[in-house]
C-alpha positions, 0 to 999 in steps of 0.5 A: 500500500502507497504512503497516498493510499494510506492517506486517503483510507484514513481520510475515508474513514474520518469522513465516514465517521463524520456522519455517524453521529448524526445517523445514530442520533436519528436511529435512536430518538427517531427524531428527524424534524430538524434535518434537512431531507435536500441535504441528505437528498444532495449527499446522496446525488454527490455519493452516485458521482464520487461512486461512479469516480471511484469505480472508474478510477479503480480508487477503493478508498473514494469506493469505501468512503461514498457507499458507507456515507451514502447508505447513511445518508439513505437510512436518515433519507429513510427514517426522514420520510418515514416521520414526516407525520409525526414531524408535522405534528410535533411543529403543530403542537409547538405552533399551538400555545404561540397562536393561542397567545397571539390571539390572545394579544389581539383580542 
């Protein structure tokens, strides 16, 4: 293995671990509302192309690095959509005590 193949595992594997957090947060809470679907919609396009990059470039740390990021990507896509009901009514629930006091103030 070259000293730039080295580099670019490690490279991989930190920005593979970057998003971790953010999936394991989701995974666990369930809560998806402040997450930003084109976001994760944008990062999954820009993984396709660095997947298609690196498959033809032969490049295995960009390979490794786009499909783990970009199943993660996925899986938050995923639980995002899948929420969206509760998400709406989490928004309403909040919506609710500042119209209730702004009606209030104007009656």
């Amino acid at each position: 293995m070259t000293g730039t193949t080295a580099l670019g595992l490690f490279a991989a594997a930190l920005s593979t671990i970057s998003f971790l957090p953010q999936a394991v947060q989701c995974w666990r809470t369930r809560r998806t509302r402040d997450i930003s679907l084109s976001t994760y919609c944008f990062l999954i396009a820009g993984n396709v192309a660095w997947l298609a990059y690196g498959a033809a470039r032969s490049d295995l740390p960009i390979l490794i690095t786009n499909t783990v990021v970009g199943l993660t990507g996925l899986s938050i896509i995923i639980l995002k959509v899948r929420n969206r009901a509760i998400d709406r009514a989490a928004e309403d629930a909040l919506a609710a005590p500042a119209a209730r006091e702004q009606s209030a103030a104007t009656a």
